[in-house]
MMTF fields as JSON, N, C-alpha, C and O atoms, coordinates in Angstrom:
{
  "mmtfVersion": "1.0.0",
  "mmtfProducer": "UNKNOWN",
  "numBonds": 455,
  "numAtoms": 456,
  "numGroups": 114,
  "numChains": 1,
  "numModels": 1,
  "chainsPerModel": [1],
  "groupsPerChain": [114],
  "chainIdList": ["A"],
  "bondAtomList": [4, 2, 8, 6, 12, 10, 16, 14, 20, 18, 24, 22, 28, 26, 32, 30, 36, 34, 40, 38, 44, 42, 48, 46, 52, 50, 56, 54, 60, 58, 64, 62, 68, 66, 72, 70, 76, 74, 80, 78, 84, 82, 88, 86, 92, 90, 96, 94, 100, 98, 104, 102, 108, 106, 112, 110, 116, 114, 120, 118, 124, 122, 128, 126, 132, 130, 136, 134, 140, 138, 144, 142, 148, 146, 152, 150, 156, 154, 160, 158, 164, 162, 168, 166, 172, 170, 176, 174, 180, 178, 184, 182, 188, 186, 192, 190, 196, 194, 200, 198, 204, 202, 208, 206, 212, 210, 216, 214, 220, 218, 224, 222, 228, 226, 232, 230, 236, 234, 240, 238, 244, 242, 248, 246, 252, 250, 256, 254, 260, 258, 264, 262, 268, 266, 272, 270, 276, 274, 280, 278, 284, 282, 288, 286, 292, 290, 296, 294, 300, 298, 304, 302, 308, 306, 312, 310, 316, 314, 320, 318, 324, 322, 328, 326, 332, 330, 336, 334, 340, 338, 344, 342, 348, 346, 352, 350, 356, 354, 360, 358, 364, 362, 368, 366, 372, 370, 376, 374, 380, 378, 384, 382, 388, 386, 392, 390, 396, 394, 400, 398, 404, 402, 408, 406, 412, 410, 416, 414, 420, 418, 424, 422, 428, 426, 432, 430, 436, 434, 440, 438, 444, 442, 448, 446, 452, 450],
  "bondOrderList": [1, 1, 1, 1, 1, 1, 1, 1, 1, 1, 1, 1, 1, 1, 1, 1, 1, 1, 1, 1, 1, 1, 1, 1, 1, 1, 1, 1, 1, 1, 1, 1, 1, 1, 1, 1, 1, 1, 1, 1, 1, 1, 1, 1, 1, 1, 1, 1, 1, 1, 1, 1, 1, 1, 1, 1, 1, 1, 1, 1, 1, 1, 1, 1, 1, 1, 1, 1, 1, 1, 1, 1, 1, 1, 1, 1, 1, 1, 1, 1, 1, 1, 1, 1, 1, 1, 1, 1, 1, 1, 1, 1, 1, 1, 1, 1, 1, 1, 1, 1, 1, 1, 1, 1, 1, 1, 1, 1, 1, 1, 1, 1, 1],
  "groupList": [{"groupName": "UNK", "atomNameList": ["N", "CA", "C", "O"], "elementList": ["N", "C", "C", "O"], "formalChargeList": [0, 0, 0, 0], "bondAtomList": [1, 0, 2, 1, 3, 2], "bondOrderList": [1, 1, 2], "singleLetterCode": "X", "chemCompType": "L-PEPTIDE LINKING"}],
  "groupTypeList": [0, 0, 0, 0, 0, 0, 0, 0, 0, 0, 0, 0, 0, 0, 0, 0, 0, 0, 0, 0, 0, 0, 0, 0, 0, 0, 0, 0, 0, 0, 0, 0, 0, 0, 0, 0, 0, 0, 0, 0, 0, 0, 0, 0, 0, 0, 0, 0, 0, 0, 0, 0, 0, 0, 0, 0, 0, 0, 0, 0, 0, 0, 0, 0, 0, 0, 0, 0, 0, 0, 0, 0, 0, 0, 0, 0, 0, 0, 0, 0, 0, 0, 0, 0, 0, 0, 0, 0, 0, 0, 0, 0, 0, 0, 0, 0, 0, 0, 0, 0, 0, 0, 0, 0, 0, 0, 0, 0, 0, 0, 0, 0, 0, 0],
  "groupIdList": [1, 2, 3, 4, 5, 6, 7, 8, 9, 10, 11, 12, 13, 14, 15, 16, 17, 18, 19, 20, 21, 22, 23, 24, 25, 26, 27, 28, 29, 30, 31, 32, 33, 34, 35, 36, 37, 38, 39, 40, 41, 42, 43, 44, 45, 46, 47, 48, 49, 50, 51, 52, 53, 54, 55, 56, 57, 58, 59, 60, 61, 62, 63, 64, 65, 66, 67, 68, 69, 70, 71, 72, 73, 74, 75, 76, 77, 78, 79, 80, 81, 82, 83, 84, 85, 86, 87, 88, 89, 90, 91, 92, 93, 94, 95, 96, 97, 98, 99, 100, 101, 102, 103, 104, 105, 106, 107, 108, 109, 110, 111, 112, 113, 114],
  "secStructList": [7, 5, 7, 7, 1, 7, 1, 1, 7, 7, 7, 1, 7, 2, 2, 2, 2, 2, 2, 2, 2, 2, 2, 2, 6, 6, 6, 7, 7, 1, 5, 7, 7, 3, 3, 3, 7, 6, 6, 6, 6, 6, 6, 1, 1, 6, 6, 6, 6, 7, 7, 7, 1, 7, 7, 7, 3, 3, 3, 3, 3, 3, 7, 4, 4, 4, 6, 6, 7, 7, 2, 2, 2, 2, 2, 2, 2, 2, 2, 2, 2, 6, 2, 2, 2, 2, 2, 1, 6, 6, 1, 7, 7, 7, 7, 3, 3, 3, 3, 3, 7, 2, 2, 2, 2, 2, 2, 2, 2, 2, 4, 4, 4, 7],
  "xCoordList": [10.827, 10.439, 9.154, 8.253, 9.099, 8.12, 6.872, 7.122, 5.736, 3.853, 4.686, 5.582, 3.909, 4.485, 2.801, 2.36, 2.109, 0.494, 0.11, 0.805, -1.256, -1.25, -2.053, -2.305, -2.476, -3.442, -4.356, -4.76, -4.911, -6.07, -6.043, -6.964, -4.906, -4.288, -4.558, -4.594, -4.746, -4.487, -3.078, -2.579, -2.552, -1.518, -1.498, -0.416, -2.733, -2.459, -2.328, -2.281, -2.295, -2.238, -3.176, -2.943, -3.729, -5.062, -4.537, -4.438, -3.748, -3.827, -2.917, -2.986, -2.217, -1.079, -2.443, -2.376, -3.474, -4.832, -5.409, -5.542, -5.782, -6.304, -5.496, -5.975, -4.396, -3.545, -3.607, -3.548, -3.767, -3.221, -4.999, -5.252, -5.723, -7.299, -7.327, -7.52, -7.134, -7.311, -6.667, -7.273, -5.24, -4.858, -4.802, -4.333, -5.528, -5.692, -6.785, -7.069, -7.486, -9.129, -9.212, -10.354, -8.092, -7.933, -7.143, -7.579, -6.068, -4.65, -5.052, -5.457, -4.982, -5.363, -4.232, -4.23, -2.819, -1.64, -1.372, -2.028, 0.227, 0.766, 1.875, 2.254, 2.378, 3.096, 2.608, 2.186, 2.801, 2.248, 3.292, 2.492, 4.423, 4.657, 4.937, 5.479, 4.306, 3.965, 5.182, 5.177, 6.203, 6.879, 6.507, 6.131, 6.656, 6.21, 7.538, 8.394, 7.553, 8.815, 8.959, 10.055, 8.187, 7.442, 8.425, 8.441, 8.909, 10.147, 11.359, 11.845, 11.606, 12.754, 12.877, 13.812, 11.544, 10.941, 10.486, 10.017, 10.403, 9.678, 10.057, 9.287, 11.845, 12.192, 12.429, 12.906, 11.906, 11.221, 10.798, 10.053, 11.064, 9.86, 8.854, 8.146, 8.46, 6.959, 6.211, 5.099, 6.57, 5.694, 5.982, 5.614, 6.662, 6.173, 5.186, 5.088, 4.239, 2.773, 1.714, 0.606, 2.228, 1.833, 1.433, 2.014, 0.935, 0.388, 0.429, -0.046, 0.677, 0.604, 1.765, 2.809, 1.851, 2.993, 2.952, 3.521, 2.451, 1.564, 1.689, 0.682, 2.66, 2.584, 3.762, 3.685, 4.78, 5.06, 5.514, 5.533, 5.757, 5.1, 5.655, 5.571, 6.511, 7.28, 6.46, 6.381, 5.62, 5.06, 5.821, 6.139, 5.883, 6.639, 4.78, 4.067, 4.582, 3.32, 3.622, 4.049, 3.298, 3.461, 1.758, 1.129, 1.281, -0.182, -0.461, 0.17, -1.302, -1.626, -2.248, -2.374, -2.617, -3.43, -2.376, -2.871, -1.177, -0.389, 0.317, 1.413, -0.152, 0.118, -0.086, -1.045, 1.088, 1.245, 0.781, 0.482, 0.884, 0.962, 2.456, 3.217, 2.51, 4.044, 3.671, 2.573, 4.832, 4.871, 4.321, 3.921, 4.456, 4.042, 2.338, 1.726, 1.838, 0.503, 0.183, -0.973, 1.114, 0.653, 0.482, -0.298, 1.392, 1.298, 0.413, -0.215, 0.167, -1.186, -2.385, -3.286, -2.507, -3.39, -3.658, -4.723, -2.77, -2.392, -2.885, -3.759, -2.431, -2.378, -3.616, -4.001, -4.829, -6.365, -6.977, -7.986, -6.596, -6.781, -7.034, -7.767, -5.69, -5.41, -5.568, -5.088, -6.361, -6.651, -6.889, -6.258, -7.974, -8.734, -7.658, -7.659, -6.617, -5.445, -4.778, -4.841, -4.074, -3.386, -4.113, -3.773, -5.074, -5.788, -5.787, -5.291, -6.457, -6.43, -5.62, -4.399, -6.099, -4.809, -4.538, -5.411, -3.414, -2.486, -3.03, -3.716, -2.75, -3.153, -1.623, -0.9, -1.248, -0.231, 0.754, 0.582, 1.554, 2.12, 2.952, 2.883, 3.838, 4.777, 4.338, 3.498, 4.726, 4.471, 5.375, 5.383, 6.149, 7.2, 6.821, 6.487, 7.101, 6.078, 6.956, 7.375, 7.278, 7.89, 6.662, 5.831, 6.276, 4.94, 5.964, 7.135, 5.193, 5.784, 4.625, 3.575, 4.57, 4.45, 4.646, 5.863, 4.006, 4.139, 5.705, 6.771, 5.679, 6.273, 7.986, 9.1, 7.484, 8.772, 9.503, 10.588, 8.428, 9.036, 10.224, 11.387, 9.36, 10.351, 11.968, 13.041, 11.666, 13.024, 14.037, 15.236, 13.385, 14.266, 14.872, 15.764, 14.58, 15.01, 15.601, 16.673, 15.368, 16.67, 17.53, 18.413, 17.498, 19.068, 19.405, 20.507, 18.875, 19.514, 20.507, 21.546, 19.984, 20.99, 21.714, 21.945, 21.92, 23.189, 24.172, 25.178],
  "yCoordList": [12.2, 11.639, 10.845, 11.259, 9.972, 8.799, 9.437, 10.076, 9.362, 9.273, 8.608, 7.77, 9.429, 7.808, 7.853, 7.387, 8.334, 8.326, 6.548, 5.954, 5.888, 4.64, 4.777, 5.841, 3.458, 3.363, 4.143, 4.661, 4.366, 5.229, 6.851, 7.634, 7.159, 8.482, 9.544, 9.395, 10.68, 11.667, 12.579, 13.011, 12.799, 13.825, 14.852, 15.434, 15.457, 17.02, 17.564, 18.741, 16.605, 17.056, 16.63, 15.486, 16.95, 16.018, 15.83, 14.614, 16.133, 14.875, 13.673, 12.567, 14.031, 12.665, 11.49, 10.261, 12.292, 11.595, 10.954, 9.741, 11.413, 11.249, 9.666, 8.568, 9.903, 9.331, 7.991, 7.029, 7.964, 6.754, 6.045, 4.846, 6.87, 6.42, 5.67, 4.457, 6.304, 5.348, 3.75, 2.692, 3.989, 3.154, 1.633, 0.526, 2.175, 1.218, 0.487, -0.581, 1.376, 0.359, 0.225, 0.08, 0.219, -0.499, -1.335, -2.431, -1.454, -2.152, -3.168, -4.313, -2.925, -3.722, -3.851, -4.886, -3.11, -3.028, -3.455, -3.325, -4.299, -4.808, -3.767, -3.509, -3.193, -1.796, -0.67, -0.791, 0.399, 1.706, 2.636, 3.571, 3.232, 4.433, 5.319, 5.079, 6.642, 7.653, 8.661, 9.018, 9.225, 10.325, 11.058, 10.835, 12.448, 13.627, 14.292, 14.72, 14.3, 15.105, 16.206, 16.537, 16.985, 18.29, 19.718, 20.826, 19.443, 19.931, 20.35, 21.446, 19.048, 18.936, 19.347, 19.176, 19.976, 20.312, 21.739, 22.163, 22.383, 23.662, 24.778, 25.595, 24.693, 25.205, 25.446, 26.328, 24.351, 24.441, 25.284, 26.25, 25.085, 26.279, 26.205, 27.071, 24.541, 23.746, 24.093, 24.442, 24.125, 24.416, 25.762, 25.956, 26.805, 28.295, 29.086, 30.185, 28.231, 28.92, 28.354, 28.641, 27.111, 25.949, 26.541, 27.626, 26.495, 27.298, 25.951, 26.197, 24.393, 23.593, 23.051, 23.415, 22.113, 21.947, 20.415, 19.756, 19.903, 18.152, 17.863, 17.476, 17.942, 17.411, 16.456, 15.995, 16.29, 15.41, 14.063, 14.288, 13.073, 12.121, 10.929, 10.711, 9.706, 8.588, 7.714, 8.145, 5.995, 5.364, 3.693, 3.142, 3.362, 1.986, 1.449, 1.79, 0.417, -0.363, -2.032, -2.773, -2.291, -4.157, -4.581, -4.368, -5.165, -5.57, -7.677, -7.942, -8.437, -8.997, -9.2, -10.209, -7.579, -7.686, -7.458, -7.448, -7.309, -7.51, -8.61, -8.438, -9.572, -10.834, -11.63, -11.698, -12.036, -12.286, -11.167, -11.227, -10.147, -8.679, -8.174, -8.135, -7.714, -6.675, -5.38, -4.851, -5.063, -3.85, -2.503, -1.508, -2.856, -2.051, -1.966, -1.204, -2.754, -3.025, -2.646, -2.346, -2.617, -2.875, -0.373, 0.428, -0.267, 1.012, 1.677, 2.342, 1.666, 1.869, 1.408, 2.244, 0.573, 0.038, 1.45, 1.967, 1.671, 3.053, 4.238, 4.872, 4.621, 5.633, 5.724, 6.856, 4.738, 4.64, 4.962, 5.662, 4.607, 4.665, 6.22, 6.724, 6.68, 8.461, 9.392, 10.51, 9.049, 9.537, 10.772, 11.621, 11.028, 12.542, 13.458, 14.679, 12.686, 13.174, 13.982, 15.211, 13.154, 13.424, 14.606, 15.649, 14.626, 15.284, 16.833, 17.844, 16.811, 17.843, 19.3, 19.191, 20.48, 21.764, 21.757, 22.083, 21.415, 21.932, 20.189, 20.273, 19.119, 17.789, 17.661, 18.527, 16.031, 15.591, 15.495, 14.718, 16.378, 16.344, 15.186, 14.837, 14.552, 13.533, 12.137, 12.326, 11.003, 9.991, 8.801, 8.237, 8.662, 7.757, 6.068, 6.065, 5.049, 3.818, 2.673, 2.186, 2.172, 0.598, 0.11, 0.885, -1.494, -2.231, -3.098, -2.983, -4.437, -5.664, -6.368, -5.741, -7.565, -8.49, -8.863, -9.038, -9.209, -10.06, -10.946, -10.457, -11.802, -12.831, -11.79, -11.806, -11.034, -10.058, -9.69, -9.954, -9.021, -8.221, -8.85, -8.478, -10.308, -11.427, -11.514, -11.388, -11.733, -11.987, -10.892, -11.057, -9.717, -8.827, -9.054, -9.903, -8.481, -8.534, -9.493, -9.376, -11.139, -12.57, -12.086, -12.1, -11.19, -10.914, -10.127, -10.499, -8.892, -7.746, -8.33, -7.742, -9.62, -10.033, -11.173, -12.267, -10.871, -12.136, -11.529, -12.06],
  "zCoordList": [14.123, 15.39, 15.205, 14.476, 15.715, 15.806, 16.515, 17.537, 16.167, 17.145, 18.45, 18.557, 19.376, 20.819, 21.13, 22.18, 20.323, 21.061, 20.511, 19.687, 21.258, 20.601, 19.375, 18.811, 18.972, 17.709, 17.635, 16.594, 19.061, 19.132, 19.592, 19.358, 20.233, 21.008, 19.966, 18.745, 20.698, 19.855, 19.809, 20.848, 18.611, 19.565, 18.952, 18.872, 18.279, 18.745, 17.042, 16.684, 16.337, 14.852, 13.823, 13.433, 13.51, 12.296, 11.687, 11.854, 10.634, 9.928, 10.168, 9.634, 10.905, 11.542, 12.365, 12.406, 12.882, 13.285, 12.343, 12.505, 11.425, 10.1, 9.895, 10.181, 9.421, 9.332, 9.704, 8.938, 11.293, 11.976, 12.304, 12.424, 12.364, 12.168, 11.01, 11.094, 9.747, 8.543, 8.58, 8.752, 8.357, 8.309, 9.366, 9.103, 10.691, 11.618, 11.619, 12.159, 10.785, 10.587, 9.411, 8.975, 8.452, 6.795, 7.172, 6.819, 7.778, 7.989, 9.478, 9.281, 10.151, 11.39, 11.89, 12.556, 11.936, 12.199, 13.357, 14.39, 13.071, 14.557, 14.769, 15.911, 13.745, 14.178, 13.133, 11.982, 13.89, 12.928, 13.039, 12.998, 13.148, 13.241, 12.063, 10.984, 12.679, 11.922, 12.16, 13.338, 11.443, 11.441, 10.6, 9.449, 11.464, 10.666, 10.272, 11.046, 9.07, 8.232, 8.019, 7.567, 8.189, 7.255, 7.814, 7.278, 8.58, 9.635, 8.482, 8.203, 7.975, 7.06, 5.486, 4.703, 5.297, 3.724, 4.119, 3.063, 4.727, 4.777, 3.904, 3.398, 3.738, 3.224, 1.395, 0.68, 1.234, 0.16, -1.1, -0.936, -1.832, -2.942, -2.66, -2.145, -3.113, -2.926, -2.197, -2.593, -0.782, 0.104, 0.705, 1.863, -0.024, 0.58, 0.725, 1.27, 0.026, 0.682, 0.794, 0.343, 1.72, 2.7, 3.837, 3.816, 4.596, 6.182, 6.649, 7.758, 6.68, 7.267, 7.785, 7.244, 8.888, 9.336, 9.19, 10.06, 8.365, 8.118, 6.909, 6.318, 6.361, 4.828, 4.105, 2.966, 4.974, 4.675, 5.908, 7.118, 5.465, 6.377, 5.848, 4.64, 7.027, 6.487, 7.611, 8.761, 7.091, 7.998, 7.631, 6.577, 8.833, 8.845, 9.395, 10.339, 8.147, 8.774, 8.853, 7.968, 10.033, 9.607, 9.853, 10.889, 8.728, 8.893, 7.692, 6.669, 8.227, 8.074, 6.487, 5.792, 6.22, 5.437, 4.128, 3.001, 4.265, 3.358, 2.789, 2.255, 2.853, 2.948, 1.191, 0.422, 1.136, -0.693, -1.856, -3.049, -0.875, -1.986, -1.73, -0.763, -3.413, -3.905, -3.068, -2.898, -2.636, -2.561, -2.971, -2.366, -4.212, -5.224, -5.307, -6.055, -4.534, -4.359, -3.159, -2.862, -2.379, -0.71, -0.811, -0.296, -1.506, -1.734, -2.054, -1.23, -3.194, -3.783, -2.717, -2.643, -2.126, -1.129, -0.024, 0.311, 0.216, 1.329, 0.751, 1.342, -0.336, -1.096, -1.294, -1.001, -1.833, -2.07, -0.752, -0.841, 0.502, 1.625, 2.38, 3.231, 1.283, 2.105, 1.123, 1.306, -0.253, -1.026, -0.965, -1.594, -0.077, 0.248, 0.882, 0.726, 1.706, 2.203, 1.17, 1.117, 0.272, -0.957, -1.297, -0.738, -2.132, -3.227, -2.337, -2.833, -0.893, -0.531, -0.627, -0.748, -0.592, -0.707, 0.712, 1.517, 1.055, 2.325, 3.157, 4.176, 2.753, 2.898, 2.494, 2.002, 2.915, 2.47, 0.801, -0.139, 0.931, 0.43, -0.151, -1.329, 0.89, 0.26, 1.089, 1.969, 0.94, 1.781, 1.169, 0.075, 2.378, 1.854, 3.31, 4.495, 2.385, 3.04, 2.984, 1.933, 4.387, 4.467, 4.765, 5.238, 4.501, 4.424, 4.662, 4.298, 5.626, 5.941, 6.166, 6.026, 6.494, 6.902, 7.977, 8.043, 9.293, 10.414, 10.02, 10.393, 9.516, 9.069, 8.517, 9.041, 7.327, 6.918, 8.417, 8.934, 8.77, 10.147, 10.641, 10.795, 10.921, 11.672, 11.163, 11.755, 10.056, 9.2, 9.355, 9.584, 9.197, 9.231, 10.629, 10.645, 11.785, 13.32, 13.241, 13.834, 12.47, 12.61, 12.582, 13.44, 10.997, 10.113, 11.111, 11.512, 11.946, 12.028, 13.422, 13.722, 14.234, 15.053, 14.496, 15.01, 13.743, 12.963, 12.854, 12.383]
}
């Protein structure tokens, strides 16, 4: 399920806060959403002695600042971003990342009504 809080909202979870704080004042995003996964992994080995309910996490970002960067860059960009996230014990675990472009965005939504 998607954040419905805005750029700035809180809803109730730190690090999904964490989260959407960082990346809005690194990224300057025209879309952000944040799903929290962590629902769907609990069961896990990995995380059986996790006490958190925040660790894993899929974000669709479209920002400006990705602009004539690979993917593969725009990632790492994020990843440097949520570093302290990562590294942390009982901090994000997994993080899976679509990055676009204003412009990408566009293209896609053409195709998707063709």
């Amino acid at each position: 399920m998607a954040s419905s809080t805005g750029a700035t909202g809180a809803s109730g979870a730190p690090v999904e806060d964490a989260i959407r704080r960082k990346i809005t004042e690194s990224f300057e995003p025209t879309r952000l959403e944040i799903y929290n996964d962590s629902h769907l992994h609990k069961h896990h080995k990995a995380m059986a002695d996790s006490t958190s309910a925040e660790t894993h996490f899929r974000l669709v970002i479209t920002s400006s600042k990705f602009q004539g960067t690979p993917q593969i860059r725009r990632h790492r960009m994020i990843n440097e971003v949520l570093k302290e996230d990562l590294a942390r014990e009982g901090g994000i675990h997994a993080l899976q990342l679509k990055t676009m472009t204003p412009d990408e965005e566009k293209r896609m939504e053409e195709q998707s009504t063709k």
